[in-house]
Each structure stands twice: as structure tokens, then as C-alpha cells.
One Martini backbone bead per residue (centre of mass of N, CA, C, O) as a GRO file, in nm:
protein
   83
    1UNK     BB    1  -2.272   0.316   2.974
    2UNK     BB    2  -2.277   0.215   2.622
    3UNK     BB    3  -2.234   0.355   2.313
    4UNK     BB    4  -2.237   0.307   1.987
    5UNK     BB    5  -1.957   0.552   1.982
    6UNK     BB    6  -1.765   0.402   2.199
    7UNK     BB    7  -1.746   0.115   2.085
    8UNK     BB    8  -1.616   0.185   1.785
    9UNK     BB    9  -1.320   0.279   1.968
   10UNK     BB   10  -1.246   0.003   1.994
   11UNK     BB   11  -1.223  -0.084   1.761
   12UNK     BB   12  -1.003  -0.220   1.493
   13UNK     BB   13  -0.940  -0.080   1.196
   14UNK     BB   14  -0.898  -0.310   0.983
   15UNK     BB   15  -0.975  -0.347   0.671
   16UNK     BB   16  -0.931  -0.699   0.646
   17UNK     BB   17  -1.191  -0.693   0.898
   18UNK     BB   18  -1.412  -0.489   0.749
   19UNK     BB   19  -1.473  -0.557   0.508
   20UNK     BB   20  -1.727  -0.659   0.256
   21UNK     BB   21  -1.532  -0.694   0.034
   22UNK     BB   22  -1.214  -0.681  -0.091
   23UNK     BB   23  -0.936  -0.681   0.007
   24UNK     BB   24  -0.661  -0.463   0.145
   25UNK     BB   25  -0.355  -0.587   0.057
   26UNK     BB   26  -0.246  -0.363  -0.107
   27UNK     BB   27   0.043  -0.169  -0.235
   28UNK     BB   28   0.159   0.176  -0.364
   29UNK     BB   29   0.448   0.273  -0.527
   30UNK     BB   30   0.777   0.417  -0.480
   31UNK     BB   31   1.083   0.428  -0.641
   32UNK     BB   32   1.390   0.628  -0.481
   33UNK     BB   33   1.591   0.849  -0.558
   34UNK     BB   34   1.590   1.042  -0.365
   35UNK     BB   35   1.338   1.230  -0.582
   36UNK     BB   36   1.339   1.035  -0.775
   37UNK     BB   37   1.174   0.859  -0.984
   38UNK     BB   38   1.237   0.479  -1.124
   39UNK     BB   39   0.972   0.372  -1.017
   40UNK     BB   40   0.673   0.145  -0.996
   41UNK     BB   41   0.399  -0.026  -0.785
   42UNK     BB   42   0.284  -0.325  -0.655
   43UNK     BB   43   0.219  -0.482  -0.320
   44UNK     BB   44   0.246  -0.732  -0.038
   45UNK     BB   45   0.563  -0.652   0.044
   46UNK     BB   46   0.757  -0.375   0.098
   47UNK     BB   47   1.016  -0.494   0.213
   48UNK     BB   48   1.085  -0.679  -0.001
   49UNK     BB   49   1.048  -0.492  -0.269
   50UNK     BB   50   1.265  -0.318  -0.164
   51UNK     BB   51   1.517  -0.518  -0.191
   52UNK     BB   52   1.496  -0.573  -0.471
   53UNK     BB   53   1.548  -0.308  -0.582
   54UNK     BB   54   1.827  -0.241  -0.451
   55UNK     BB   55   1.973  -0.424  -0.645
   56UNK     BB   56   1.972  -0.148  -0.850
   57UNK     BB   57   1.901   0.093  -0.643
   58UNK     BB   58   2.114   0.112  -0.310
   59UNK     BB   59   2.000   0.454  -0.272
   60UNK     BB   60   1.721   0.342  -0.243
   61UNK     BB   61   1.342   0.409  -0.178
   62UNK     BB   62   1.054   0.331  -0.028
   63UNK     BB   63   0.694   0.477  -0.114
   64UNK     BB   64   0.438   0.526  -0.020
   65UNK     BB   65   0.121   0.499  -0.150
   66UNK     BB   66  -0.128   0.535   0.027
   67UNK     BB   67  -0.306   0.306   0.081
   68UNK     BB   68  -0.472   0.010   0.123
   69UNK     BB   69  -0.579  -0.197  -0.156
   70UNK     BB   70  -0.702  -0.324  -0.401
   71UNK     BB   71  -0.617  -0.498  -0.666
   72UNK     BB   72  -0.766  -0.371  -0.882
   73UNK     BB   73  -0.679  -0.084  -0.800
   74UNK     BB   74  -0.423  -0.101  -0.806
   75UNK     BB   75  -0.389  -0.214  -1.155
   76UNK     BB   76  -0.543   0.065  -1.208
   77UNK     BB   77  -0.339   0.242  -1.134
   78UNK     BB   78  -0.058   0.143  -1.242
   79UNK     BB   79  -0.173   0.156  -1.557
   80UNK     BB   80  -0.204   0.447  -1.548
   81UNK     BB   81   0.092   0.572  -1.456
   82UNK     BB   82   0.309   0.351  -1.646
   83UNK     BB   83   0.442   0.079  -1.461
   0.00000   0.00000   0.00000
């Protein structure tokens, strides 16, 4: 017997296919050296990101926000923040 919160649990959870509206493709970061924030803004893709900004700041890292989220919503982020 296989109950409907079983079955649940089978599912991947993956939000870009089980989204109702827009993608959730964006990531929301902060670029730091140490721990001082010296950048922050959205992409679609952290490594890349990370790679362009070494370029300014050779011993900086970067830091996921929160999860991945619809673009209008990192947008929105973003201009909130004063990225």
C-alpha cells in the first residue's frame, strides 16, 4: 500500500520542475573578502560569477543569499539591497 505522503517522498524536489509560474534560476549573493561584503547582486550561475569577480578580488569568495528564486524577485532583491 502506498500512501499519498509516501509517494511525496519519492518525488525530487527540484523547484524548476515543479514551479506553477516563473523559473526559480536565480541566486542572490554577496562577494566577500574576509568577511566584508565588497559586491553583491543575482546569476545564473555562482561559478562563473565567482570566477569574473576574483578577477577584481583575487582573495574574495562568494556567498549564496538564501535560495534560488524567480528573477523579478532577485530584481527586486538586488535594487532593495543598493546592489
Amino acid at each position: 500500500m502506498c500512501s499519498a505522503s509516501a509517494s511525496l517522498l519519492d518525488i525530487d524536489t527540484n523547484p524548476m520542475e515543479f514551479s506553477m509560474g516563473k523559473p526559480r534560476d536565480t541566486y542572490k549573493y554577496q562577494f566577500k573578502v574576509g568577511n566584508k561584503v565588497v559586491h553583491g547582486g543575482i546569476t545564473d550561475d555562482l561559478e562563473r560569477r565567482e570566477k569574473e569577480r576574483k578577477q577584481e578580488w583575487p582573495s574574495g569568495h562568494i556567498k549564496q543569499v538564501g535560495r534560488q528564486t524567480t528573477e523579478d524577485a532577485a530584481r527586486k532583491w538586488e535594487k532593495d539591497k543598493g546592489y
